[in-house]
N, C-alpha and C positions, 0 to 999 in steps of 0.2 A: 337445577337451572335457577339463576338469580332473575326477579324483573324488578326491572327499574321504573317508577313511576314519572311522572316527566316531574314533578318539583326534585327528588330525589336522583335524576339524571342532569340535572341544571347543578344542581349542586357538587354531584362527581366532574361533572368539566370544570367549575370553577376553581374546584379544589385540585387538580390534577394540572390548569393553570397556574394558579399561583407554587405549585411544586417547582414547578419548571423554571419558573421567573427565579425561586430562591435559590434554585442550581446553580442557573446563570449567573446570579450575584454573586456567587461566592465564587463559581470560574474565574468572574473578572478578578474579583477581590484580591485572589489567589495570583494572578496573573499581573496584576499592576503590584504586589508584593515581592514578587521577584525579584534580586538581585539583577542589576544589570550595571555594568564600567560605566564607570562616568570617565568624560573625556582626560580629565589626567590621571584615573588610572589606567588608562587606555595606554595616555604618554608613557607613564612609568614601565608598564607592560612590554612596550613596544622596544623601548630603550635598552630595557634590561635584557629582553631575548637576543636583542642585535648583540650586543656586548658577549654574552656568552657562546652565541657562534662564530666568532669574531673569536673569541679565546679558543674556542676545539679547534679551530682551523687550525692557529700559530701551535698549537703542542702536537696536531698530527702532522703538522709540516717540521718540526722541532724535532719528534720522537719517530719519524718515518713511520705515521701509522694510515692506515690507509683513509679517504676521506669518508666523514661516515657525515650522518646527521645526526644532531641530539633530540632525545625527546624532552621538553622543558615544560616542568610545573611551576608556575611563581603562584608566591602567598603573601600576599599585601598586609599590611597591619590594619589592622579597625583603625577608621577613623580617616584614611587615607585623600574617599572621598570625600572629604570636607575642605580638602586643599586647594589651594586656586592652581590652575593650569600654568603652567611655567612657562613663557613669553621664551626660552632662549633653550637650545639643548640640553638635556638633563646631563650633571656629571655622574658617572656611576664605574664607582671603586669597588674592587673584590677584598674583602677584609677576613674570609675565614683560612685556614693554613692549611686546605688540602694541598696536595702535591699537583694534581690533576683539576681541570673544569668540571667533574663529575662530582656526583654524589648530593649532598646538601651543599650548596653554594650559601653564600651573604654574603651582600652589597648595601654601600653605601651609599646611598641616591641623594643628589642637592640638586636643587631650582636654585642656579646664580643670576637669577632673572631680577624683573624689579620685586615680584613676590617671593623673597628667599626662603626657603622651608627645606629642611634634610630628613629622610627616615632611612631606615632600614630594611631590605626586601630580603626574601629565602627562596631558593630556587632549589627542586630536586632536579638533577639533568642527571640522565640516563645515556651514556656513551658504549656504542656496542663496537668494539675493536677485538683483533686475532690475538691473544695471550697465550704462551708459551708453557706450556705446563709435559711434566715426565711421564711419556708412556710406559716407563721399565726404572726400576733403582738404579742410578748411575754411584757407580762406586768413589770413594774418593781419588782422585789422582785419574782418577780416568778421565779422557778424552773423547769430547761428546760427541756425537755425531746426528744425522738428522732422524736415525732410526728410534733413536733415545726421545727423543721431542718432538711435540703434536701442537699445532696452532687451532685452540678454538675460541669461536666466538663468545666472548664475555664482555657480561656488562664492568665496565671499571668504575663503577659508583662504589662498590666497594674495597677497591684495592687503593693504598695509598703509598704504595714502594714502588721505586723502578721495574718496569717488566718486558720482557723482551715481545716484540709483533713480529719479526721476520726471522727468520734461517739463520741470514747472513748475520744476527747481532750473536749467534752460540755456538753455532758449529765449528767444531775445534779447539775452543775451549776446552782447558781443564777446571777439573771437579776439583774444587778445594774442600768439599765438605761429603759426605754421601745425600747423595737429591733423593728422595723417595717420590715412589709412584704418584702421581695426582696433585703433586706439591706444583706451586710456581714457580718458573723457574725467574729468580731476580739476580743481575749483574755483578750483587756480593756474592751469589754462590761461586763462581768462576773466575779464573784467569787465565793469560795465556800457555799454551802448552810447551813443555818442558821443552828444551832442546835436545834433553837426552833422558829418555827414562829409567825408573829399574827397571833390571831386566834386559836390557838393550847390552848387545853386543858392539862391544868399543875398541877403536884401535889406541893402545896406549904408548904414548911415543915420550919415552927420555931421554935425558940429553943434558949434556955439560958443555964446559969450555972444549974439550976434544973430539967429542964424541954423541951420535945418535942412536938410538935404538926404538924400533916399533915390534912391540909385543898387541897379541891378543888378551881381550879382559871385558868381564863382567860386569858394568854400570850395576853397583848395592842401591842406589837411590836418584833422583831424579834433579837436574837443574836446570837452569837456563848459562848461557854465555857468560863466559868466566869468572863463571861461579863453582867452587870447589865441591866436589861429589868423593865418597867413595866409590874404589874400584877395586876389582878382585884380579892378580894376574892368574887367565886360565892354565899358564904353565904350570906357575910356581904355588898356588895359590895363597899367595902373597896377598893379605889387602893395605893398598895404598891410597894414598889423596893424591889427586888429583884436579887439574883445569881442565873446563869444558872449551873447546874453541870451538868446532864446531859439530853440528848431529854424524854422529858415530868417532871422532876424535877429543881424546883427551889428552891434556900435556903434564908428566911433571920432572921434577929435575933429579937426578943419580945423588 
C-alpha cells in the first residue's frame, strides 16, 4: 500500500492537474488544426456536384439506364482556399474524355465574377447501373437470346465503351464475333439477325421470261434482304446463288 503524506498528496493533485490542462490544450490545438471548407470551397464544392448530377441524369435519360444516384468524391487543389468567394455562379466545364460521368472526372471551374480566378477540380463518381454481361459462350452468327445475358449491377467507373442496361437493347441480335462467358456484352459485338440463316430451309424460286419454278433448298450461309447467299437445290444438289427476298425465300434466274 502507498501513503501519501499530505505535502506529497498536494503535489499529486497538482501534478495530475496540470496533465489534464496539457490534454486539453492539445485537444483544442488538434481541434482548431483541423481542416474545415472555407466558403468558396464550399462554392466550388457545391457547384461541381450539381453539375455532375446534372450530367448522370442526361446519360441515364440518353442511354435508358435506370435512375441511380452517384456517389461523388471531389479533390480541390492546395491553395484553393485562398480564393476570394465568387460574387456570380461558378462556370464549370468537364475537360477529361471519359465516354460516361463516372470514374475520375476533371472540371474546369472559373469565377466570371468581379474576382476572376480558374482551377481545376477531380471528381471520383461512382455510378452503380445494370450491365449486360454473357452467362454462356454465344457462338458467332448465333442469335442472342435472353437466356444467353444477365444484367448486373456494376459500377461503370471503370468501363469506357458502350454497354447495354436493358433486354430490349440485345435480344435478337446476332453474334458477329464469339462472346465468352463473363465478357461484356458492347454494341460492336452484334448486329441484326440474318433474314435467312445457314442451315435454314428455303424455298428457291427461278424464273425467266416464260417461265417459274419453286424448288426446295438448303441456305450454305446466312444474309439479310437482297443480299446474295449460297443455296444447295435439295433435289438436284446443285449449289447455286441466289437473292434473299424474304425469311424462307430465295430468288434466282434459269
Amino acid at each position: 500500500m502507498i501513503r501519501l503524506t499530505r505535502n506529497s498528496a498536494t503535489a499529486f493533485v497538482i501534478a495530475l492537474l496540470l496533465s489534464l490542462t496539457t490534454s486539453a490544450q492539445a485537444a483544442s490545438a488538434q481541434t482548431a488544426s483541423a481542416p474545415t471548407n472555407t466558403a468558396v470551397e464550399a462554392q466550388i464544392e457545391s457547384q461541381v456536384t450539381s453539375t455532375i448530377g446534372k450530367e448522370v441524369s442526361r446519360a441515364a435519360k440518353q442511354h435508358h439506364w435506370p435512375l441511380t444516384q452517384p456517389e461523388i468524391s471531389i479533390r480541390l487543389p492546395s491553395g484553393s482556399h485562398r480564393l476570394a468567394e465568387c460574387d456570380s455562379p461558378l462556370i464549370v466545364e468537364r475537360i477529361d474524355r471519359r465516354r460516361y460521368p463516372a470514374g475520375r472526372l476533371r472540371f474546369a471551374v472559373t469565377c466570371p465574377g468581379s474576382t476572376t480566378w480558374q482551377l481545376t477540380v477531380q471528381a471520383d463518381v461512382s455510378v452503380i447501373v445494370p450491365v449486360a454481361f454473357a452467362t454462356r459462350t454465344v457462338s458467332k452468327d448465333a442469335v442472342v437470346t435472353a437466356g444467353d445475358i444477365a444484367l448486373k449491377p456494376t459500377d461503370i467507373a471503370n468501363i469506357n465503351r458502350e454497354f447495354f442496361a436493358s433486354p430490349q437493347g440485345y435480344t435478337g441480335l446476332r453474334a458477329l464475333r464469339q462472346i465468352r462467358r463473363d465478357q461484356q456484352l458492347s454494341p460492336s459485338h452484334l448486329s441484326p439477325a440474318y433474314l435467312v440463316s445457314a442451315g435454314d430451309k428455303v424455298i428457291i424460286q427461278a424464273s425467266n421470261e416464260q417461265f417459274s419454278a419453286n424448288m426446295q433448298g438448303i441456305a450454305l450461309e446466312g444474309g439479310y434482304a437482297e443480299q446474295q447467299i449460297r443455296v444447295r437445290n435439295t433435289s438436284s444438289g446443285k449449289e447455286i446463288t441466289a437473292t434473299i427476298t424474304k425469311p424462307g425465300l430465295v430468288t434466282t434466274l434459269f
